[in-house]
C-alpha positions as a printed Julia matrix, in Angstrom:
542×3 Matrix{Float64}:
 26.65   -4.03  57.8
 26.5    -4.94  61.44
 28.56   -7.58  63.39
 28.23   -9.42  66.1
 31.23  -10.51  68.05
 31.49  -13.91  69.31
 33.22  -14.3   73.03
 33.88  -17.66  74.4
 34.12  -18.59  78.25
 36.19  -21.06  79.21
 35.32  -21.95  82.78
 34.04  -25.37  84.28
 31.88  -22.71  86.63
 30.3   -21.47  83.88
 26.6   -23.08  84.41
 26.58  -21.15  87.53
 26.54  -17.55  86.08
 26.61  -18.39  81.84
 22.51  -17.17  82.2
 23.19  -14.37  83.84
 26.52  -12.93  81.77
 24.67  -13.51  78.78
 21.41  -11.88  80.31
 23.04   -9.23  81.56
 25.05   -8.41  78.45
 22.56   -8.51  76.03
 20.76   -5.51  78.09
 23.96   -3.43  76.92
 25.61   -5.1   74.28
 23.28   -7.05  71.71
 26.16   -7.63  69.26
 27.72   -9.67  71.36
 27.46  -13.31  72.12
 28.69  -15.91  74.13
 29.98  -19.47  73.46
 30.94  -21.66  76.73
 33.3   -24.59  77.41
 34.05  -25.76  80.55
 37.53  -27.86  80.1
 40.59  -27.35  77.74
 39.18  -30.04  75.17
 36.3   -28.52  74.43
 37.66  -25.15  74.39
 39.92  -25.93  71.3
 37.41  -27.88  69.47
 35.82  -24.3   69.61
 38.92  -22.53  68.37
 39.45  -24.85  65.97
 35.82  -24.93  63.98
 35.06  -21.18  64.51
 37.7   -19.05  66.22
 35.85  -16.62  68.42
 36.53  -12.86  68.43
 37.38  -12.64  71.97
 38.16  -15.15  74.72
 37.31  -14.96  78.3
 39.5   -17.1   80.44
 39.34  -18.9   83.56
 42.96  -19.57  84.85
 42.04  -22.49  87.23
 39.78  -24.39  85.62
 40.34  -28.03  87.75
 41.18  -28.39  91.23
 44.85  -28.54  90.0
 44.64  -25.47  88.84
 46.78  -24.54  85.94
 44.87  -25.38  83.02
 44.51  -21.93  82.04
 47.7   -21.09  82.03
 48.18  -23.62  79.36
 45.45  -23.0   77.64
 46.49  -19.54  76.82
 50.05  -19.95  75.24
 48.06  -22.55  73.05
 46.37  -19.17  72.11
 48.95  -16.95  71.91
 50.52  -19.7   69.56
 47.95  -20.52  67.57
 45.5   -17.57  67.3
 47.86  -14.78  68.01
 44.96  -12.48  66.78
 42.8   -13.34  69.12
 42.62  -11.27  72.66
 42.17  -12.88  76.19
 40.59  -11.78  79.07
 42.16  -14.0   82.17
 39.87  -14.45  85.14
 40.61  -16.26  88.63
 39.85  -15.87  92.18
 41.55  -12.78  93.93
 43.09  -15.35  96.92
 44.16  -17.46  93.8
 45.73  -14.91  91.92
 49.38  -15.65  92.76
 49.13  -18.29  90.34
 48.95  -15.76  87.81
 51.62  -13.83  89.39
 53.8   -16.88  89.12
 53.16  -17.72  85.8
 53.76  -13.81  84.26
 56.94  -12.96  86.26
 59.29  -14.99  85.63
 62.02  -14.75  82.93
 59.81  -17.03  80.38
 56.89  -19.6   80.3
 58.41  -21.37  77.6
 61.36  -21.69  75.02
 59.19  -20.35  72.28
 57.32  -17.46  73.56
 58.44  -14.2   75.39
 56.14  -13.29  78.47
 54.94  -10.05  76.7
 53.73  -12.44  73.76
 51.88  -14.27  76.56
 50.21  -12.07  78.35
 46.5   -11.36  78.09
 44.91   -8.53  77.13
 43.29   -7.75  80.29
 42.05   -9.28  83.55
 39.8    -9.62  86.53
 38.55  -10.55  89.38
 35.59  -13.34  89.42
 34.68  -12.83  92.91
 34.13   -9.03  91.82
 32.4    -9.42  88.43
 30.33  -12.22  89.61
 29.18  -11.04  92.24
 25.01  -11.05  92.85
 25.26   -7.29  93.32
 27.22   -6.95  89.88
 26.79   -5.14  87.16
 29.46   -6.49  84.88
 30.79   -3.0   84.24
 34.06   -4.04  84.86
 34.21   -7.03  82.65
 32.12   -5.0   80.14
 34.52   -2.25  79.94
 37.85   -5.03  79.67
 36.11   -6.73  76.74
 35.25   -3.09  75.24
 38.96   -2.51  75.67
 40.3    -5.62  73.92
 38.11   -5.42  71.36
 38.96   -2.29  70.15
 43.03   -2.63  70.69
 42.65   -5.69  68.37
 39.93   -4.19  65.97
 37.6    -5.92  66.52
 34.95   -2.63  66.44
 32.01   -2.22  64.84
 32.72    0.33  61.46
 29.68    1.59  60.02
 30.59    5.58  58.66
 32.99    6.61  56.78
 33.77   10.28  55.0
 36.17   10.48  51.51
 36.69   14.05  50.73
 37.74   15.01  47.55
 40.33   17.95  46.93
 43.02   19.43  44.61
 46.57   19.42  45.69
 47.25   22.84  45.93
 45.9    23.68  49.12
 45.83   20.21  50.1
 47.91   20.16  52.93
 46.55   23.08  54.59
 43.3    21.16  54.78
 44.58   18.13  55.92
 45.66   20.81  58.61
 42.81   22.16  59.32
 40.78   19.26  59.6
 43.2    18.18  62.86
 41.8    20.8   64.36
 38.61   21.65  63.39
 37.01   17.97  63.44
 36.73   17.21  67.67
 35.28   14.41  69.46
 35.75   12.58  65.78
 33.83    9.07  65.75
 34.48    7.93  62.21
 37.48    7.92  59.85
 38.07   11.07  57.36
 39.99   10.36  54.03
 41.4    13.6   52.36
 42.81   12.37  48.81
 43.15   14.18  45.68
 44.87   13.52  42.53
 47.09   14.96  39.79
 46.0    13.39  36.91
 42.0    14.02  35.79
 39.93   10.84  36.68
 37.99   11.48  33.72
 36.53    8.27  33.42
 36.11    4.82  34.73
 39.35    3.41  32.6
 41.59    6.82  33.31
 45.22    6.08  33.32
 44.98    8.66  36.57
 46.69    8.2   39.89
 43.1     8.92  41.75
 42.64    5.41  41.09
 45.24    4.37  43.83
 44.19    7.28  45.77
 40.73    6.31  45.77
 41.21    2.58  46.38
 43.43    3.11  49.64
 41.36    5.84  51.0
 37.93    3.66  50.49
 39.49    0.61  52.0
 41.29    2.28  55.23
 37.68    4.11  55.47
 36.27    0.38  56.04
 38.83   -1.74  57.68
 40.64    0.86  60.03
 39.17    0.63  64.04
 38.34    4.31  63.75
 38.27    7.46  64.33
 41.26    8.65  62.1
 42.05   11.33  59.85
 44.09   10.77  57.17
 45.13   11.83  53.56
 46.19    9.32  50.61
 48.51   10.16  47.98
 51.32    9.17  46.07
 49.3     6.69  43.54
 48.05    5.49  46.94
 51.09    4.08  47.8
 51.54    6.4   50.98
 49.16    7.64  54.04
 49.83   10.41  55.98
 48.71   11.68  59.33
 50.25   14.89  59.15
 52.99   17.38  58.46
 52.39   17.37  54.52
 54.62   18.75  52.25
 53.96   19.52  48.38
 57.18   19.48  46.26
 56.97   18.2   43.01
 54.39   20.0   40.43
 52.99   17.1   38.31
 54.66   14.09  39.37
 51.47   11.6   40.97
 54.04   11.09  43.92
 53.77   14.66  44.91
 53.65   14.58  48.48
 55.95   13.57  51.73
 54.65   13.98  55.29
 54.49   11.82  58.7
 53.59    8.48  57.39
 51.36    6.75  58.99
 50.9     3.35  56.29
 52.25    2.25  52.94
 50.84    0.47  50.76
 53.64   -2.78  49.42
 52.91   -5.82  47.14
 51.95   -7.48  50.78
 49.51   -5.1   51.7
 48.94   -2.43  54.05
 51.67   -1.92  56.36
 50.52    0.19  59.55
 53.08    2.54  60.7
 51.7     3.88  64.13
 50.73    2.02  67.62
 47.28    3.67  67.79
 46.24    2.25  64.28
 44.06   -1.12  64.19
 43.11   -2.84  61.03
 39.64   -4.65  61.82
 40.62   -8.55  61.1
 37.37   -9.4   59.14
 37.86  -10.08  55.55
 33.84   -8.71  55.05
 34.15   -5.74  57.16
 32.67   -3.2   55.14
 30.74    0.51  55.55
 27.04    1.31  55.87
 27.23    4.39  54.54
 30.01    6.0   52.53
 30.02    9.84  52.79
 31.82   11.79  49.57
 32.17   15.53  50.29
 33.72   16.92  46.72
 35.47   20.01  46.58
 36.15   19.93  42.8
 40.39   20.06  42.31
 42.11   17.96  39.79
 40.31   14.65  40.49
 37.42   16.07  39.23
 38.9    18.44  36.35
 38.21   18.11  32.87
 39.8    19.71  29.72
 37.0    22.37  28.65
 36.84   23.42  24.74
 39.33   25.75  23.96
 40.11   26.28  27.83
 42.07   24.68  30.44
 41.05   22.03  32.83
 37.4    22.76  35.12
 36.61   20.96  38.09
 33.11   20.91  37.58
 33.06   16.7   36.79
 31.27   13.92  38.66
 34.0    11.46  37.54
 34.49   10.26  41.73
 31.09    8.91  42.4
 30.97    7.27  39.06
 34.38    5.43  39.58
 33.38    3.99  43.05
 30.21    3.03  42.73
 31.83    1.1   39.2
 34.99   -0.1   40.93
 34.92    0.24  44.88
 31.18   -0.85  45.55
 32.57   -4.07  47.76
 34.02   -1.56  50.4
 30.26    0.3   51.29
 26.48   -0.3   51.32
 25.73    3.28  50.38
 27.18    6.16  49.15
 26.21    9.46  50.23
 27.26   12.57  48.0
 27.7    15.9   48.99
 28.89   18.98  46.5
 30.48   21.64  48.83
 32.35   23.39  46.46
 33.62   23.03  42.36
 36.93   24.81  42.52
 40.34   24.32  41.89
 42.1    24.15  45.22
 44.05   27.28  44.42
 40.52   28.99  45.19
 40.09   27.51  48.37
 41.04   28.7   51.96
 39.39   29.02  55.26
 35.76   29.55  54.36
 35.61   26.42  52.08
 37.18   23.89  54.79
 34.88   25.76  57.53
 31.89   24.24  55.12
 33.71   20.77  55.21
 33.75   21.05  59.28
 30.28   21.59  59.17
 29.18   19.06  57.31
 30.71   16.3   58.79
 29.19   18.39  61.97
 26.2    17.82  60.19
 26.56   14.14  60.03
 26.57   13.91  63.83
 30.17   12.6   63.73
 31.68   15.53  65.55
 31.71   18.68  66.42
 33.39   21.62  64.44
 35.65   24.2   66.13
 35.91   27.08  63.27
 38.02   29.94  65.27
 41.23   30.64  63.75
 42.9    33.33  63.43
 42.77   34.15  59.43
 45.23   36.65  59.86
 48.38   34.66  60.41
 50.23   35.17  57.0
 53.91   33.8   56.08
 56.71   36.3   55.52
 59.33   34.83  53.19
 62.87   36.49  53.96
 64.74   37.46  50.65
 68.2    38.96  50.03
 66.54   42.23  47.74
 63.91   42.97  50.9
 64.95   46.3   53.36
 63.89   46.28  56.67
 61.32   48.92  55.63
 59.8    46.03  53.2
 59.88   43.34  56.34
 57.82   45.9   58.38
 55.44   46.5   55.63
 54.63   42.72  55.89
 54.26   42.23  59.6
 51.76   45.05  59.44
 49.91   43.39  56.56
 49.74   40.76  59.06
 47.18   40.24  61.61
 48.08   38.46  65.24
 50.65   36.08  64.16
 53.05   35.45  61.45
 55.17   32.31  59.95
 58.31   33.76  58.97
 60.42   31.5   56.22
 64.01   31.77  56.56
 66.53   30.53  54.17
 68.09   26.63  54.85
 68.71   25.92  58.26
 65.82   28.74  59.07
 68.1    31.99  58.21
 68.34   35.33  57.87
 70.04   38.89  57.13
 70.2    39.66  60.94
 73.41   42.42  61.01
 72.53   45.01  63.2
 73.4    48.39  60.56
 72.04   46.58  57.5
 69.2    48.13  55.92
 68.26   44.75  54.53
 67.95   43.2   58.34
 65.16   41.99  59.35
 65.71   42.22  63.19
 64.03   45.95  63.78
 60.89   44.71  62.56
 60.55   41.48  64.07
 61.34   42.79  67.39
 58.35   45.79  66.77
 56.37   43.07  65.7
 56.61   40.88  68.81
 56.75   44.1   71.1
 53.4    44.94  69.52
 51.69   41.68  70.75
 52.24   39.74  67.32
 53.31   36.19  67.63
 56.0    34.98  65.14
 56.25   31.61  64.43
 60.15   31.02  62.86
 61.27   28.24  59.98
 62.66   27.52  56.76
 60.99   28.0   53.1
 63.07   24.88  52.12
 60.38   22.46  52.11
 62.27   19.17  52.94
 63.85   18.22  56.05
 63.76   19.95  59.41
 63.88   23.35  60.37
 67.05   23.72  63.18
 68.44   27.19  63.87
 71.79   25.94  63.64
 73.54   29.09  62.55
 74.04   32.04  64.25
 71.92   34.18  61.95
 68.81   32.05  62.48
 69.13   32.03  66.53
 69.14   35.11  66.55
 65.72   35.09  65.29
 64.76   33.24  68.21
 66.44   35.53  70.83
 64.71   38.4   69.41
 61.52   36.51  70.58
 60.57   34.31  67.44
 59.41   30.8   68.2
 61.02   28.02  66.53
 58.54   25.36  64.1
 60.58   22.53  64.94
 59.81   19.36  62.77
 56.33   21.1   61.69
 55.65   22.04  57.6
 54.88   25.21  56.81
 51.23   24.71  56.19
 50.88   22.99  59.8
 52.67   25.3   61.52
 50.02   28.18  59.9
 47.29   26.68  60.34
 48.33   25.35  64.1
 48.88   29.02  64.93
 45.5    30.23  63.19
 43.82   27.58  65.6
 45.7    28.8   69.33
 45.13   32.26  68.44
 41.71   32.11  67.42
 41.28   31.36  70.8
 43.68   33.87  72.6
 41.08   35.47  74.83
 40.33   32.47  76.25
 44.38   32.25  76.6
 45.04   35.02  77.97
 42.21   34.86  80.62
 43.2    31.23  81.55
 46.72   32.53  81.98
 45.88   35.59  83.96
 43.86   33.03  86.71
 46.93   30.77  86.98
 49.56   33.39  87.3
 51.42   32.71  84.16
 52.62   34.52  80.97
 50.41   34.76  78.26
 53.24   33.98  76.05
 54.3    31.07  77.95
 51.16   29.59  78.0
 50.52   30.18  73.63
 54.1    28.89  73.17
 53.72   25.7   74.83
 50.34   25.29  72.9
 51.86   25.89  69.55
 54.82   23.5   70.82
 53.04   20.59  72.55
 53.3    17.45  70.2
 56.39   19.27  67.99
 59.94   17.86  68.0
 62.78   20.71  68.62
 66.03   20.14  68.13
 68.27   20.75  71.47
 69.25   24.3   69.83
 66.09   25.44  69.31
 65.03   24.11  72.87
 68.13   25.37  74.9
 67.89   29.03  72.95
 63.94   29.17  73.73
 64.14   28.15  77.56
 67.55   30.77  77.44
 65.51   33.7   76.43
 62.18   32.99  78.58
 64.54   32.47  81.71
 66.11   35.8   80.97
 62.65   37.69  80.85
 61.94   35.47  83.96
 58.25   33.9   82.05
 58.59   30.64  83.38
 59.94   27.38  82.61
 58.4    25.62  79.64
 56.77   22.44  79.52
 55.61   20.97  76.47
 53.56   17.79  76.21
 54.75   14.78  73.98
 51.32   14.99  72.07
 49.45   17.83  70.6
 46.73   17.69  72.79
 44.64   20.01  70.71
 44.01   17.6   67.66
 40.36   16.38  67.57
 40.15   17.41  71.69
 38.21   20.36  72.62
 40.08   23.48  73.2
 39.37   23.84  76.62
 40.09   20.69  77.55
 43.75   21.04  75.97
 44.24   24.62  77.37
 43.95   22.75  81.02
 46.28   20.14  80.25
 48.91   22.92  79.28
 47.86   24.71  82.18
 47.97   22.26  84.45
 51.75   20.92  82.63
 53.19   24.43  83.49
 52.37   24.67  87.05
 53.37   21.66  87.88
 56.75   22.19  90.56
């Protein structure tokens, strides 16, 4: 379904260039419209009948002047989810500075709840040389931040739990230049039919209506009877319990609703917002499964498509079905989720980076293991390795044991093998507290900090996929290879100050450089040589 998105002009000037905006716009923008009123009556006889999607403000709309400014705490007040463009005269524009600096504008708002969403110039926008680019691109803005976007795609994929947060993974990094929202959501209890007592049915009824009504592109995975959405950093620990899963929230689900969780999310406003086409992308897994004769469960069913089309038909025009797979998730790795990147490839919605490294395999330390054992399974490993300490991210590290672990890991990482270090206890964050588990770190491990096990393997599948290109960026700046991969894999991860401190301690000491990590991973759904250059450009900063 398409919208159109009404904007109304309040100026008393407006006869003077209304033709042309609406000329000019419709050359560009033919969703848009424009309503005009040229004084403060008129204006909220408009906001009142049909509240627009956007307003476009002049501040001085009498010879006194102040109108405006009026006009839009009546906004703010009223129509909170409404955004407002202001516009005045650049020689008159201390009347905005007046209004927006001072301590408040009245007892019952804040100036932050006040101010507008963007503003400009009319003497530049309205200019007979003009091309409206800049208003164009301020209304584009405050669209979107309120979201107020046009939603037309949207992808569900379906998948068993098993490997389910390794694709959710993968997908971060795989799917780039992403222009429509991807829904990973599974189940542990067989859909089986339309009146199934399974959680899929919560699953399916969150994923399906963020797919519609959030201002995309986000990737996201629904679980927990969809009760809880998660951006990242999943976590599988419970076996058949439907709330299965913990991970970096990103919504709930509560008797009031959906309750966004992050800044960058936008729930579009209109109660009929609702997809073009749906795209389902079924890998099989439990959702799917059904109890065989005299076997156990298959996920060879078409149970999804018949339960939304039933049930969820409001959210979508059409849905679109695509089989990649029928397996249980325990079957599924690299190859499978490299179909699911191209498909959604296919679909023109982005494009699919598939180079990781499929070597990187964890190494989970145990008290019966020798030394001999631990260097079996670096060499079993190809370029990089997660190794799983116990608790706070431990190990047998006593220099004369033959059950320590430290001769191999240091032949591992003198041998050009990257070793990414954390703990097999699944919840809560991995933090080298103990002397055992820095130790790990001083012999040249790097620490996971507050990422799960599956996103720390897949992360490090994903840099050193691309390690030439690493190393050959590296070479041009002047840096350390290893600088320059460990401030990939660590961009966007929180460290705790011991992890930090013992890292920058050992890279000073082989004099590598001085890390600098970015507060986001600038890797997810960005092309990898446009993040390499941002860590580049990070570490040679002086």
């Amino acid at each position: 379904m398409r919208r159109s998105f009404a904007i109304l002009v309040i100026d008393d000037n407006h006869p003077e260039y209304g033709r042309k905006l609406s000329r000019e716009m419709k050359k560009k923008r033919k969703e848009w419209s424009f309503i005009f009123a040229s004084d403060e009556k008129s204006a909220r006889a408009v906001l009142r009948e049909a509240p627009p999607d956007l307003v476009l403000l002049d501040t001085d709309l009498s010879r006194k002047g102040r109108e405006g400014l009026g006009l839009i705490r009546h906004i703010r007040e009223k129509y909170p989810q409404i955004p407002v463009i202001l516009m005045t005269a650049s020689k008159k524009c201390d009347i905005v500075r007046d209004s927006f600096i001072t301590k408040a504008t009245q007892d019952s708002l804040k100036v932050a709840e006040v101010a507008p969403q963007g503003f400009v110039f009319k003497d530049e926008i309205f200019d007979p040389d003009s091309s409206f680019a800049l208003l164009e691109k301020e209304i584009s803005r405050a669209l979107r931040k309120f979201g107020r976007v046009r939603n037309t795609t949207g992808v569900l994929i379906t998948h068993g739990t098993d490997t389910f947060a390794w694709v959710l993974a993968y997908l971060r990094y795989s799917l780039k230049g992403l222009t429509a929202n991807v829904a990973v959501t599974g189940s542990q209890i067989p859909l089986e039919a339309t009146f199934s007592p399974s959680d899929a049915i919560g699953n399916l009824r969150t994923a399906i209506f963020l797919l519609s009504k959030l201002s995309p592109a986000h990737l996201f995975a629904v679980f927990n009877n969809g009760k809880q959405v998660f951006s990242g950093r999943l976590i599988k620990f419970r076996k058949w319990d439907p709330e299965a899963f913990e991970g970096r929230l990103a919504a709930s689900v509560t008797h009031d609703g959906i309750k966004i969780l992050r800044d960058d999310w936008v729930l579009i406003p209109y109660e009929d917002q609702k997809l073009e086409d749906l795209h389902l992308l079924r890998t099989g897994g439990t959702i799917e499964s059904s109890q065989k004769k005299g076997g156990g469960l298959s996920p060879k069913g078409h149970f999804v498509p018949e339960y939304i089309r039933t049930s969820l038909s409001g959210y979508f025009d059409k849905l679109h079905t695509h089989d990649i797979v029928a397996l249980d998730s325990s079957n599924i790795s690299y190859e499978e989720w490299e179909k699911l990147s191209k498909a959604i490839e296919k679909l023109g919605l982005c494009e699919a980076d598939t180079k990781f490294e499929k070597g990187v395999k964890p190494i989970f330390v145990n008290p019966l293991f020798t030394t001999q054992d631990y260097r079996k399974f670096f060499n079993f490993c190809g370029q990089g390795a997660i190794l799983l300490g116990y608790g706070a991210g431990n190990a047998n590290v006593l220099e004369k044991s033959p059950r320590s672990i430290l001769p191999a890991l240091r032949e591992a990482i003198e041998g050009g093998m990257v070793v990414a270090v954390t703990s097999q206890v699944p919840l809560e964050s991995y933090d080298a507290e103990y002397e055992s588990g820095r130790k790990l770190l001083e012999a040249g491990g790097i620490p996971c900090g507050d990422l799960s096990f599956s996103d720390a393997q897949v992360k490090l599948s994903y840099i050193l996929g691309h390690r030439e290109k690493i190393r050959e960026a590296a070479e041009e700046a002047g840096l350390s290879e290893e600088l320059v991969i460990v401030s990939s894999f660590l961009s966007g991860v929180t460290l705790f100050r011991s992890q930090s401190d013992e890292l920058q301690k050992r890279f000073t000491r082989e004099k590598k450089g001085l890390i600098r990590l970015l507060p986001k991973d600038p890797f997810v759904f960005r092309p990898f040589d446009y993040a390499l250059k941002k860590i580049i450009a990070t570490l040679k900063e002086p």
